[in-house]
C-alpha positions as CSV (number, residue, x, y, z in Angstrom):
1,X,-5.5,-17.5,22.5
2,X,-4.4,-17.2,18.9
3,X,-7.9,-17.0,17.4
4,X,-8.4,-13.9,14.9
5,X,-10.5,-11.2,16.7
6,X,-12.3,-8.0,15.7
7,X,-13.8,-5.0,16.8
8,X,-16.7,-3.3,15.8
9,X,-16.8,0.6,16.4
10,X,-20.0,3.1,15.5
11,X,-19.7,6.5,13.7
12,X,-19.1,8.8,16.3
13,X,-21.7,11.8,16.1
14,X,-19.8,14.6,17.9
15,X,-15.9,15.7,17.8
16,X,-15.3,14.9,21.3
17,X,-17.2,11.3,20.4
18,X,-14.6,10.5,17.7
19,X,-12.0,12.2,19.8
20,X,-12.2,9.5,22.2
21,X,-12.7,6.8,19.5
22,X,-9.7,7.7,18.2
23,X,-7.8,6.9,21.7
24,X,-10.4,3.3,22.4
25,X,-8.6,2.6,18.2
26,X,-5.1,3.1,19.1
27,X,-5.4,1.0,22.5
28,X,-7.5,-1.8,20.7
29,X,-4.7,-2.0,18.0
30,X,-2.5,-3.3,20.2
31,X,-4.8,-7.0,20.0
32,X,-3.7,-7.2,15.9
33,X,-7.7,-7.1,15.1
34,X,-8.2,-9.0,11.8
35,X,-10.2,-6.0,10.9
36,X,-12.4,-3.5,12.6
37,X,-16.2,-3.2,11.6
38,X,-18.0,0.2,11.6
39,X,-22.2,0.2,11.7
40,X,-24.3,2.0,9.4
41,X,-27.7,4.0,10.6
42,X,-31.0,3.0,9.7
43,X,-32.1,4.5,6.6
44,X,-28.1,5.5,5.6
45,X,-28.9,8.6,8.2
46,X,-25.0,7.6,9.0
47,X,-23.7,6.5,5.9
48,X,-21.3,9.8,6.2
49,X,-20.0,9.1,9.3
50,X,-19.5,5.5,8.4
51,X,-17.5,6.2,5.3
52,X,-15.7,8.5,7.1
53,X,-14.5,6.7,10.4
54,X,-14.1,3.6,7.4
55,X,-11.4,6.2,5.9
56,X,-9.4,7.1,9.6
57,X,-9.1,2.9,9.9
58,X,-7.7,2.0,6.8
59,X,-5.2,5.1,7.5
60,X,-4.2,3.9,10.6
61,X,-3.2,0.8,8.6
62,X,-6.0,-1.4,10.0
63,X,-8.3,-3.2,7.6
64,X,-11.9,-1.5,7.7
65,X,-15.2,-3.5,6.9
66,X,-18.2,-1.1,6.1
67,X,-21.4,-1.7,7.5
68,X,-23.6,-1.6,4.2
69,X,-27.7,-1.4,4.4
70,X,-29.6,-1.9,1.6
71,X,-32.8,0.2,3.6
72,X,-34.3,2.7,1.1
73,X,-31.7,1.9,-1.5
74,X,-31.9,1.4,-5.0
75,X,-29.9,-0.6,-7.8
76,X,-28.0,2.9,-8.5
77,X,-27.0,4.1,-5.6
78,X,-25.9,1.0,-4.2
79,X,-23.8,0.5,-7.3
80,X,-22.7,4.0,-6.5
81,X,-21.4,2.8,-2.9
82,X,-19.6,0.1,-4.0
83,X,-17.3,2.7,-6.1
84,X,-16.6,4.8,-3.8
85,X,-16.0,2.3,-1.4
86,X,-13.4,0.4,-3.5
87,X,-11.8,3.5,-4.5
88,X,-11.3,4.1,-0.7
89,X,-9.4,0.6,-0.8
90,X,-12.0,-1.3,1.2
91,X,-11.6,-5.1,1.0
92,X,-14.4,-6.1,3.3
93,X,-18.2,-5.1,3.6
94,X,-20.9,-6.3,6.2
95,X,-24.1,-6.6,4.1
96,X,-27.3,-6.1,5.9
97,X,-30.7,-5.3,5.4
98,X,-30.8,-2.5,8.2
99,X,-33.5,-1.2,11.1
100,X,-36.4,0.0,9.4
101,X,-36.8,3.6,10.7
102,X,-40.2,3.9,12.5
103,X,-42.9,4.5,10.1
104,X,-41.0,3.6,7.5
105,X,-42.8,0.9,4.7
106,X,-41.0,-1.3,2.6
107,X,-39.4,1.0,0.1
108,X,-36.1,0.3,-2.1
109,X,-35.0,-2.2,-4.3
110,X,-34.2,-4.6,-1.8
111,X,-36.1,-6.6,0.4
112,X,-33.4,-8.9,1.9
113,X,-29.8,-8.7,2.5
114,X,-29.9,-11.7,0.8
115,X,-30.5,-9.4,-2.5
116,X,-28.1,-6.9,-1.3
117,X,-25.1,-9.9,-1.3
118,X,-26.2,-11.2,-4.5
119,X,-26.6,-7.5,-6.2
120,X,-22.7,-7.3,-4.7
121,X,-21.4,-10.4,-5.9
122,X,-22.9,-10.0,-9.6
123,X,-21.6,-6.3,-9.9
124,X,-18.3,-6.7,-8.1
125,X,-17.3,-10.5,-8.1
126,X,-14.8,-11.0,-5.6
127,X,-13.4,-7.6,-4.8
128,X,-15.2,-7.7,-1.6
129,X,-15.2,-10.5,1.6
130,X,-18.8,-10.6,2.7
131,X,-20.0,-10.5,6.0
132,X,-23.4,-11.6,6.9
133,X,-25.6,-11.3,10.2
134,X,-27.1,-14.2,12.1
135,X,-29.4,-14.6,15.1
136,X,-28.4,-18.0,17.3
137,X,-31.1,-16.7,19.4
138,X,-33.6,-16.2,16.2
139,X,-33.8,-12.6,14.7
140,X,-36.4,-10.8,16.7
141,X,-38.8,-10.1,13.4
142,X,-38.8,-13.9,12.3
143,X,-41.4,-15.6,11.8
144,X,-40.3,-18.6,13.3
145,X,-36.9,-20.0,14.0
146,X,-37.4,-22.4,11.0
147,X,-37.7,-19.2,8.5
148,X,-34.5,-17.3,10.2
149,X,-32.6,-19.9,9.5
150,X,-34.0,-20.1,5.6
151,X,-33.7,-16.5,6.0
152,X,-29.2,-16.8,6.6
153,X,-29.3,-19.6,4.2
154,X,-30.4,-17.1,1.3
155,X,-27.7,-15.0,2.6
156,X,-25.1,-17.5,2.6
157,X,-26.2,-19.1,-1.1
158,X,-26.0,-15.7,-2.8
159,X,-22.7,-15.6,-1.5
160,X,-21.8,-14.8,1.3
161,X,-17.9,-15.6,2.6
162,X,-18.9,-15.4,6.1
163,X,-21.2,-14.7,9.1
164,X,-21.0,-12.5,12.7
165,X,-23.4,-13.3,15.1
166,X,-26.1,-10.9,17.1
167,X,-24.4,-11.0,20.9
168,X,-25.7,-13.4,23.1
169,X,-24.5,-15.1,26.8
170,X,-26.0,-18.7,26.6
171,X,-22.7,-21.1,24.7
172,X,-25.8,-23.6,23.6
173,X,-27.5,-21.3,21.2
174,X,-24.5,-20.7,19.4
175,X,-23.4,-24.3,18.9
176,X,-26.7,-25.3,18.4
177,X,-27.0,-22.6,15.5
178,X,-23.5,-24.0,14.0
179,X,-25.0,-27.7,13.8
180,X,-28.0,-26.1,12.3
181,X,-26.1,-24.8,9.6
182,X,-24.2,-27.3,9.1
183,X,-27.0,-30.2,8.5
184,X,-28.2,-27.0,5.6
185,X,-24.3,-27.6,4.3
186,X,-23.6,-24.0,4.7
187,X,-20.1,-24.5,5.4
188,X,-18.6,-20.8,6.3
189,X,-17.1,-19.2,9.2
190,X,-19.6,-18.4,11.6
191,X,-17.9,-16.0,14.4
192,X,-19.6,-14.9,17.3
193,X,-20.4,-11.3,18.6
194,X,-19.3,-10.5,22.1
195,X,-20.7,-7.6,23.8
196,X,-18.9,-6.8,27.1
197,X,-20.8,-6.0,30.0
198,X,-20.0,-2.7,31.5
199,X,-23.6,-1.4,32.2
200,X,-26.5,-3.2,32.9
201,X,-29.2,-0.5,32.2
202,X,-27.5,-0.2,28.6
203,X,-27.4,-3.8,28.2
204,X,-31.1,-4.4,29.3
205,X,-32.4,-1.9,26.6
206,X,-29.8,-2.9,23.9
207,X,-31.2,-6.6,24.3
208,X,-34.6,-5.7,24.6
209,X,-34.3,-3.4,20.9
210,X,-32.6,-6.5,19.2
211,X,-34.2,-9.4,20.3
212,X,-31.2,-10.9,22.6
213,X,-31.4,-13.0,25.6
214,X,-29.8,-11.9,28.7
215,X,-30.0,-15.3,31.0
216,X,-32.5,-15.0,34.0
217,X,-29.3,-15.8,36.7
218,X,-27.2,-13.1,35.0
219,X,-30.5,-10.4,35.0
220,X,-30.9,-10.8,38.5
221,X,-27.5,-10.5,39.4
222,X,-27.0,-6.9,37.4
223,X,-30.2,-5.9,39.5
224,X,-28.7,-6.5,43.0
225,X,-25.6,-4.6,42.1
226,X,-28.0,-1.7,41.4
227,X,-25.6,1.4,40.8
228,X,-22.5,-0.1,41.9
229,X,-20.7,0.4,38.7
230,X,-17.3,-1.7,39.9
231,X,-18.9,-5.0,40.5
232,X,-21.3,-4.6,37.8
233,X,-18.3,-4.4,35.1
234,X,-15.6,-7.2,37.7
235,X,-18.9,-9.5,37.5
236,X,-19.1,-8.5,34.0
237,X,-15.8,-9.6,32.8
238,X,-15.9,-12.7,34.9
239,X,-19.2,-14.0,32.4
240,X,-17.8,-12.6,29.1
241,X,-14.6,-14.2,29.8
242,X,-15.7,-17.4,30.7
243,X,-18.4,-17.2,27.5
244,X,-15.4,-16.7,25.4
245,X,-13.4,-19.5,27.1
246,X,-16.5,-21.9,26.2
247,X,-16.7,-20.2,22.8
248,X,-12.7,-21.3,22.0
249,X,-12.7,-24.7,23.6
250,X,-15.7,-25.5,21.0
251,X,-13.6,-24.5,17.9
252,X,-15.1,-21.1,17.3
253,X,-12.9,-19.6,13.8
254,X,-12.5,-16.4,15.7
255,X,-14.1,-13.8,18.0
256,X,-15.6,-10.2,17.0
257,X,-16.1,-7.6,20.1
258,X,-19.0,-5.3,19.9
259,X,-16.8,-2.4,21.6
260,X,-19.4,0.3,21.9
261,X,-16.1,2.7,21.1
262,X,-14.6,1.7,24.2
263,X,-11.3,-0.4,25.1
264,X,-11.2,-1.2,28.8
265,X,-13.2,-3.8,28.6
266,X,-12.4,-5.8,25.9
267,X,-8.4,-5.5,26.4
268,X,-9.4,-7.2,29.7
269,X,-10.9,-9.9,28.2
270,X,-8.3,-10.7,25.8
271,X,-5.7,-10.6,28.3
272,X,-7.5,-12.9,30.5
273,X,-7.6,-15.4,27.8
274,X,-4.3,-15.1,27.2
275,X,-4.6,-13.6,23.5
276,X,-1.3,-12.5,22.5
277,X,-1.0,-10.2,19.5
């Protein structure tokens, strides 16, 4: 496996948190990760923490891609971002709408993250490589899957350089997405998200919040483990790895781990399919 990965890593909120982030970083490194992605809160309640673990990465000598949501945001401040993140020496940015915090109405300047890329591309040209988020499995507020799709074909025409998918464990609804795409001509690199399985209460109430599918056979079989933490993360490994293994024998342009600041797992994967740095 030569395929470009990356990692995605969230702002840890306590010392001991990016302690141990720091360790999961230097471990990861060892794969040669194209570049590591770091989220961004709903509302910018973490655009601190993102800016800051953005800073530690590019130190380390790792490119860094900013999660940037255009939530609550104006023309202003957004143009205010974009300094300081180019000052920082960040090449790459992950443009998204973001969660709307509960409560919260449709305030800002931007309704899409279709008119966050285009704001970026008109007021920075091509200082930045754009990243873009995509649903295989349909974003969970779309009106239909028809829309979602019109919905990452904005994205992709205001000019977007490429797209990371929302996690998912069914092959099909990846490739199907791909062809999809494809027949709209929106030729760019669309790389799916992994998300290992370690825990199976986490990853029942991840997929719930974002709209993912976890297969009926792989539900049922997290249930009968119950707590038995080993074979829920061996039997975890074993479907992630053979996902991936599908993923690459389909021509997939590269892979992106959602990490959840940890290492154990994806190293494993990557070893298993034989991905040498």
């Amino acid at each position: 496996m030569n395929l470009p990965i990356s990692l995605e890593f969230f702002p840890p909120k306590t010392p001991e948190g990016a302690a141990k982030l720091r360790t999961a970083r230097q471990a990861l490194y060892e794969l040669k990760p194209e570049f590591c992605s770091v989220t961004y809160g709903a509302g910018g309640s973490t655009q601190e923490g993102t800016f800051g673990t953005v800073k530690e990465i590019l130190a380390e000598g790792v490119d860094a891609a900013a999660h940037f949501s255009c939530v609550g945001a104006t023309r202003d401040t957004v143009r205010e971002q974009l300094v300081i993140l180019r000052n920082m020496g960040v090449k790459r940015l992950v443009a998204l709408r973001g969660d709307l915090p509960s409560g919260y109405g449709a305030g800002g300047e931007f309704h899409y993250a279709s008119d966050l890329v285009a704001f970026i591309r008109a007021e920075t040209g091509s200082d930045f490589h754009l990243e873009v988020a995509c649903y295989p499995e349909v974003h969970p507020q779309a009106r239909s899957p028809e829309a979602d799709l019109q919905a990452y074909a904005a994205k992709i025409r205001a000019g977007a350089d490429a797209a990371i998918t929302q996690y998912f464990y069914n092959a099909d609804s990846y490739f199907r997405f791909v062809e999809e795409a494809d027949r709209l001509g929106l030729h760019v690199p669309i790389v799916p998200g992994i998300m290992p399985i370690t825990s199976s209460t986490q990853l029942m109430r991840f997929s719930d919040a974002c709209g993912a599918e976890i297969p009926r056979w792989i539900r049922l079989r997290l249930q009968s483990y119950g707590d038995d933490v080993a074979s829920i993360k061996s039997f975890g490994l074993d479907v992630v790895t053979q996902l991936c293994e599908q993923l690459m024998a389909g021509g997939v342009p590269g892979i992106h781990f959602y990490t959840m600041n940890q290492a154990a797992a994806t190293m494993e994967i990557c070893k298993r399919l034989g991905h040498s740095a």
